[in-house]
C-alpha positions in Angstrom: -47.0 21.3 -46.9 -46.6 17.6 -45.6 -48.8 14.7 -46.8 -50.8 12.9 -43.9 -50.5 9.0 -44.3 -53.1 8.3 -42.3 -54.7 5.9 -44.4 -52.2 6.0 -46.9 -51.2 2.5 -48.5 -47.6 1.9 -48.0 -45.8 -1.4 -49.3 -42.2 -2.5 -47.4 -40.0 -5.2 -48.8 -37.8 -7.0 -46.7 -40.2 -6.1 -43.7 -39.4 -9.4 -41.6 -36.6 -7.7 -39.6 -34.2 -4.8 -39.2 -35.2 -1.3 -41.3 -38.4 -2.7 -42.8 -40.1 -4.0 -39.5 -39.1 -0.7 -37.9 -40.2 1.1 -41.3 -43.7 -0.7 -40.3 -44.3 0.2 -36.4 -43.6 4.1 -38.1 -45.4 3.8 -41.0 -48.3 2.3 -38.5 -48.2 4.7 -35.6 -48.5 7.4 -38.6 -52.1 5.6 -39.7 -51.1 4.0 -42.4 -52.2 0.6 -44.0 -49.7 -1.8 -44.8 -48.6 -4.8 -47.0 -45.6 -6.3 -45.3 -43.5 -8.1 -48.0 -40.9 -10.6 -47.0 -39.9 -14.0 -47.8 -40.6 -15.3 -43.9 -44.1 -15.9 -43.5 -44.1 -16.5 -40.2 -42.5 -13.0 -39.3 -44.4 -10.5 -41.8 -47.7 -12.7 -40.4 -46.7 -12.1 -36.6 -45.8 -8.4 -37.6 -48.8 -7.6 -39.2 -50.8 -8.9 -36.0 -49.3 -7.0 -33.9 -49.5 -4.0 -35.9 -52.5 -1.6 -35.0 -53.8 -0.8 -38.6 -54.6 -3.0 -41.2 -51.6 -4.8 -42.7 -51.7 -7.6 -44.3 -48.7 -10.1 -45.2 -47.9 -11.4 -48.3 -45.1 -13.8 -48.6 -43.0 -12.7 -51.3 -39.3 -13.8 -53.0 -38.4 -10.1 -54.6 -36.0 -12.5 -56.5 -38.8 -14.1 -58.4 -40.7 -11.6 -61.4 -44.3 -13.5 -61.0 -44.0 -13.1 -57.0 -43.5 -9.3 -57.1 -46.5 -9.1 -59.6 -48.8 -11.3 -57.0 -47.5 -8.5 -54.3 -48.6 -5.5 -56.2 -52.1 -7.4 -57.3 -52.7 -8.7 -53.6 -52.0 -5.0 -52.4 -54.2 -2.9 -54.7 -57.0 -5.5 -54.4 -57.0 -4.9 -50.5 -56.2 -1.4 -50.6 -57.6 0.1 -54.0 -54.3 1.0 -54.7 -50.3 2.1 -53.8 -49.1 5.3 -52.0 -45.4 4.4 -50.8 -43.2 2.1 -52.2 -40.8 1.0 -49.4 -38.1 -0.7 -51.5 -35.8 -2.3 -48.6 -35.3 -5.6 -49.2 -31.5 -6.6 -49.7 -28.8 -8.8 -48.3 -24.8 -9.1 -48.2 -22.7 -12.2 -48.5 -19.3 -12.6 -48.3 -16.1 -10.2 -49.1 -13.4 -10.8 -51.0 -14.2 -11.1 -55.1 -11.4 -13.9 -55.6 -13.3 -16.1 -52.8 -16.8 -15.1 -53.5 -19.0 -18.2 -54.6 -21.4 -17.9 -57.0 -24.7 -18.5 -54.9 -23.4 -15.7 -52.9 -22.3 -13.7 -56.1 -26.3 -14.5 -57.4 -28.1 -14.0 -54.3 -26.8 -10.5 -54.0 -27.5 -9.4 -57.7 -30.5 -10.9 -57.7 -32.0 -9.3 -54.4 -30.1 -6.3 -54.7 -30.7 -5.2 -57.7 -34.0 -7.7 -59.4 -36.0 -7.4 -56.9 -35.5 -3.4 -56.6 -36.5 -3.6 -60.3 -38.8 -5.6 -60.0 -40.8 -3.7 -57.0 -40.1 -0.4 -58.6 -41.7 -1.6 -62.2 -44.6 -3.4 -60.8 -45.4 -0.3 -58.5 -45.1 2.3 -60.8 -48.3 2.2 -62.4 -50.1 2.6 -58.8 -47.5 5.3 -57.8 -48.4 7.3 -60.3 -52.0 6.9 -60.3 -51.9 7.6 -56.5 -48.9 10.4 -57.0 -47.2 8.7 -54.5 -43.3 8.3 -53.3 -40.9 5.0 -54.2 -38.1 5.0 -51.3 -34.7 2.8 -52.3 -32.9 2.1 -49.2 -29.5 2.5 -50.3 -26.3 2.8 -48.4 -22.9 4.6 -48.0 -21.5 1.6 -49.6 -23.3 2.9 -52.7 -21.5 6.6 -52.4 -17.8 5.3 -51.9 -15.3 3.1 -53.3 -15.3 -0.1 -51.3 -12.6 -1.8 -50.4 -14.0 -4.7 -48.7 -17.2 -6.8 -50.3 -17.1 -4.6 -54.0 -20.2 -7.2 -55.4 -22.3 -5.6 -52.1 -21.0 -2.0 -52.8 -21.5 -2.0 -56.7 -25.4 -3.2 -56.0 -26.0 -0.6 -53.9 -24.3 2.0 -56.2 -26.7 0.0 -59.2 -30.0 0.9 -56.6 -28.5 4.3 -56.5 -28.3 5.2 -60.0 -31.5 3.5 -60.8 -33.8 5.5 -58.6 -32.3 9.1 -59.5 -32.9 7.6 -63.3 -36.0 6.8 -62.6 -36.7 10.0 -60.7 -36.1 11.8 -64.1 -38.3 9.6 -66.0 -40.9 10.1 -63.6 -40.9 13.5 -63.8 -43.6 15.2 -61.2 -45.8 12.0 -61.4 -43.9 10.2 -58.6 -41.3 11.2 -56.2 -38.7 8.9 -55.7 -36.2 9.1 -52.7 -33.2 7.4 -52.1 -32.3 6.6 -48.0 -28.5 5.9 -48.1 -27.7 4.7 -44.0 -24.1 3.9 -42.9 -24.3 0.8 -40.6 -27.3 -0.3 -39.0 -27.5 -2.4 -35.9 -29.7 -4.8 -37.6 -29.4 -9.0 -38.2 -27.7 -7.4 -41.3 -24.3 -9.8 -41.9 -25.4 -12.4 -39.4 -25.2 -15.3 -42.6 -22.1 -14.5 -43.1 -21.1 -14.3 -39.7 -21.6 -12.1 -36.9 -24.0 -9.6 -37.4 -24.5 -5.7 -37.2 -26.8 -5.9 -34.2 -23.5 -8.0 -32.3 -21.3 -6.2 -33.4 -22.2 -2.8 -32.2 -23.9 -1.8 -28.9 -26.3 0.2 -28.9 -25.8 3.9 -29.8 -22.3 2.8 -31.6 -24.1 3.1 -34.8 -27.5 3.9 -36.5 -30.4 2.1 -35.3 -33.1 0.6 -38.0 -35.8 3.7 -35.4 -33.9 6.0 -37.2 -33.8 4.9 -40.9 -37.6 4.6 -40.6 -37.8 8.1 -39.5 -36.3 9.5 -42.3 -38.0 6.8 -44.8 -41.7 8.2 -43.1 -40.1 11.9 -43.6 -39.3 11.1 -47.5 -42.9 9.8 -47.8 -44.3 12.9 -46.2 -43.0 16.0 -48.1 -45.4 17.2 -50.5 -45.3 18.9 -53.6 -41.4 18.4 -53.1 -39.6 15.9 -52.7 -36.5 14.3 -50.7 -34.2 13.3 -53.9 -31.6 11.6 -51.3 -30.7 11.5 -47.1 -27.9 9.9 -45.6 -27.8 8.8 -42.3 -24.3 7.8 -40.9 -23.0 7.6 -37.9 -21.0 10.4 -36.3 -17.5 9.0 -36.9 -18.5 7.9 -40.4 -16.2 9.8 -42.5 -13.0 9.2 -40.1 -13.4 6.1 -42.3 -11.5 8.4 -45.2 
């Protein structure tokens, strides 16, 4: 058995750009309604526009407690409630611990890991009203020790744990699903310099088409669950 999400509510962080704008062309071309959650108004408002469904956007700083809550009331009032929980938004800053700054240091912890709290907590009440699916987007970063950018790897490794936690609090009332992709060829790493979408032509690496995919097949499988899915490229584990 499969769930239909035909109109299904489904909310995406970080769905500006990259895996969450791609998550919302799937998530849309499967009939469901959206809130589109990001801090660029302009994009999430252009996005949900061109969408065809309903989708509305709702300008949002995952960073910020009272702005999450104002997401989750804005979505339930439109929609009557939550189905999926896309929980996507993140970002990575710098490398090396010794040089990191502490606005980078912050920005990371505080997106990475607040706002995935903060979106999971304020959800949860509608997920499990609706018995519906939270999906983390995690990362191989989260699975390996890290040489290079350790702050990145251990949020990702935090989002990890916390969603399998919560998964066992949770019990059958919610499934949770955790989406861990190697590189993306995205606008990922383009504030600290040259990004994953320059960096790699295409079919090098995965593209944000084929995160969504498996993000719509997590929120799909019903009465089980996807607990986690990776998705790396071919040549990932060479890497060891």
């Amino acid at each position: 058995m499969t769930d239909d999400l035909d109109g299904r509510t489904v909310l995406i962080t970080g769905a500006s750009s990259g895996i969450g704008r791609a998550t919302a062309d799937a998530m849309a071309a499967e009939g469901a309604t959206l809130a589109l959650a990001a801090r660029s108004e302009d994009r999430i408002a252009a996005l949900a526009d061109r969408l065809d469904t309903d989708a509305v956007a709702v300008p949002t700083d995952v960073r910020e407690a009272d702005d999450v809550e104002a997401l989750i009331e804005t979505t339930v009032e439109r929609f009557g409630g939550i189905d999926v929980l896309v929980n996507n938004a993140g970002v990575g800053r710098g490398s090396s611990v010794a040089d990191l700054s502490m606005e980078s240091y912050r920005e990371m912890m505080e997106t990475n890991v607040d706002g995935m709290f903060f979106a999971a907590r304020a959800a949860l009440p509608h997920l499990k009203e609706s018995g519906g699916t939270a999906v983390f987007v995690g990362s191989f970063a989260g699975q390996f020790p890290r040489s290079f950018n350790p702050v990145y790897a251990a949020t990702k490794w935090w989002t990890r744990g916390f969603a399998k936690s919560l998964s066992a609090q949770a019990g059958d009332d919610v499934a949770v699903t955790v989406v861990n992709p190697s590189e993306v060829r995205t606008e990922f790493g383009s504030e600290s310099g040259e990004s994953f979408e320059e960096r790699f032509e295409a079919g090098e690496v995965t593209e944000p088409e084929e995160v969504a995919e498996a993000i719509v097949f997590a929120a799909t499988r019903s009465p089980s669950m996807v607990s986690e899915l990776d998705l790396y490229r071919r040549d990932k584990l060479t890497d060891f």
